[in-house]
N, C-alpha and C positions, 0 to 999 in steps of 0.2 A: 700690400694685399690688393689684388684683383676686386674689380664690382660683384663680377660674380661670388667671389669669396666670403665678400660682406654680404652677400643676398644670402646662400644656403645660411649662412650662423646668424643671421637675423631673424630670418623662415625657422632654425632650430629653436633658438632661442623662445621665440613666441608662443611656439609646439609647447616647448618644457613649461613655461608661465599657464598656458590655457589648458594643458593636461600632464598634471604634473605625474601623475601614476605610471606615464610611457615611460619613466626615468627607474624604475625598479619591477621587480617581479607585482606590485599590485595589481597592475589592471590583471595579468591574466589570474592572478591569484581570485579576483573580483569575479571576474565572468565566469572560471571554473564554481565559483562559490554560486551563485545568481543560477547559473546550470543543475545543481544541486537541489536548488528548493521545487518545491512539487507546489505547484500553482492549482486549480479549480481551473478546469477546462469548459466547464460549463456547468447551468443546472436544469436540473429534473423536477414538471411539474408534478406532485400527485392527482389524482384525478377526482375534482369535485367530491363524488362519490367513492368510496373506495371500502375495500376489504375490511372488517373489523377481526382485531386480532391485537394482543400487545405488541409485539415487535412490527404490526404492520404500519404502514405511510400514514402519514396523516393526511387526511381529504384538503385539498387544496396549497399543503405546503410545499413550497420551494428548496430541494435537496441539492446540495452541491457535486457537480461529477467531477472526475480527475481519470487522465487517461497516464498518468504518472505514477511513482512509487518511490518514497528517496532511497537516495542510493545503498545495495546491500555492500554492506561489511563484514566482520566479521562479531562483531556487537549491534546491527542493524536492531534500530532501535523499534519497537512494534509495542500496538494495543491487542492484544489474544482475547478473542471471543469464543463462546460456544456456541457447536454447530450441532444437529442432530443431521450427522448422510443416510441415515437410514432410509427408506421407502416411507414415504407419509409424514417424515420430519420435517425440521423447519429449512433445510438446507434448498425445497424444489426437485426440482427434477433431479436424474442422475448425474453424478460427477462429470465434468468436461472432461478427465484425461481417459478414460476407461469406458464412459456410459454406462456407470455401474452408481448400487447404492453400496454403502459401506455399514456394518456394523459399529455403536457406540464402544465396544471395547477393541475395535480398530486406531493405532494411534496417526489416525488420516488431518490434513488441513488443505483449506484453501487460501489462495492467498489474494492479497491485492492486485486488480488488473496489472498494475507494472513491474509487479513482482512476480507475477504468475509470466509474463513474457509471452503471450503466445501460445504458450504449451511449453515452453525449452523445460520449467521446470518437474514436467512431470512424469510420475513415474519416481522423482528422485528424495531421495532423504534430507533434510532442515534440523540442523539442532537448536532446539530450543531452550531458553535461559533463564529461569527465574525460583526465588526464594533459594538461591543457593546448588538447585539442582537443573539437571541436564538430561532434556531426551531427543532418540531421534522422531520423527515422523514426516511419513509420505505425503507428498503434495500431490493431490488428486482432481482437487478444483479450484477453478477463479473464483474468488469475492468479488465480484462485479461492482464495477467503481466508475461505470456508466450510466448501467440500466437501475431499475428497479418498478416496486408499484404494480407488479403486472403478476400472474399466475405464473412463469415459468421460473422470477425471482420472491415464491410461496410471499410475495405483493409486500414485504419489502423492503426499505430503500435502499439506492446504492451505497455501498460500504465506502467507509473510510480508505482515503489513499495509503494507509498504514496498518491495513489490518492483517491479521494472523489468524482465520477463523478455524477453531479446534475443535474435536472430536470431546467425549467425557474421559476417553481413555488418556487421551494427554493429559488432561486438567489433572485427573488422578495419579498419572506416571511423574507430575510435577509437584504433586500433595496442596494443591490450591483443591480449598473446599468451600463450603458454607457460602456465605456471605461474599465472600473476594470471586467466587465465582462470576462471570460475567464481562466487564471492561478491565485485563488485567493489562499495568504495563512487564511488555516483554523483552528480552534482545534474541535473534537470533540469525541463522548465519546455514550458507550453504556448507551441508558435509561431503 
């Protein structure tokens, strides 16, 4: 055997001891996994002073942002909240896809900045999944998962990197009532 020869399998060799993962599907198994998780891109402070209201910020606390969403599937795993689109509800101003408000027997949702994409999803139908039953509904706005605290997010905070915020017409076209109303876990999935 050549020096050279002994050089590259000594150079591999070391490779394989110091990272043993180059030697199977892990690493990229690893780094598509690690790609997957939805990190806190930053946070948001409230402001000393702020809006009172139950769902508003609390004055002075520290909200986590995420300009992420994990990855959709077809069981995308989500928290569904409820939203009032109506005019003077708790949703803010008018929806991002439309500039419009929506009525409570609309079965409309917004969705998490990463999920929302830009806009790509709007306009479009989402089925949703839970207690056994399945509906569809229109994505019309972002759950903002940057901002919040402020008049234009009715003050506030930014939503969860996972959220699903619903209309009353879903909750009911889903027969969540009572009590489960509010932080449900959901799955659901572009139609």
């Amino acid at each position: 055997m050549s020096t050279t020869s002994l050089l590259v399998f000594a150079l591999a060799g070391l490779l394989l001891v110091t990272f043993p993962s180059l030697c199977s599907g892990r690493a990229a198994h690893h780094h598509r996994h690690q790609a997957e998780k939805c990190k806190p891109s930053g946070t948001l402070e409230s402001p000393a002073r702020g809006h009172t209201c139950d769902e508003c910020c609390k004055p002075g606390h520290i909200y986590p942002t995420y300009q992420c969403s994990p990855p959709v599937s077809s069981h995308t795993k989500a928290i569904m909240t409820l939203n009032d689109f109506s005019e003077g509800g708790d949703g803010g101003d008018p929806s991002e896809c439309d500039g419009k408000f929506h009525k409570n027997s609309e079965r409309v949702v917004a969705l998490s900045t990463g999920w929302y994409a830009k806009g790509k999803r709007c306009g479009k139908n989402i089925r949703i999944n839970a207690k056994g039953r399945s509906v569809l509904a229109k994505v019309v706005d972002e759950c903002d998962t940057l901002h919040g605290c402020d008049k234009p997010h009715a003050f506030q905070p930014p939503c969860p990197h996972n959220d699903v915020d619903a209309s009353q017409a879903v909750w009911d076209a889903l027969g969540i009532t009572g009590d489960d109303v509010g932080d449900f876990p959901i799955t659901w999935s572009d139609a």
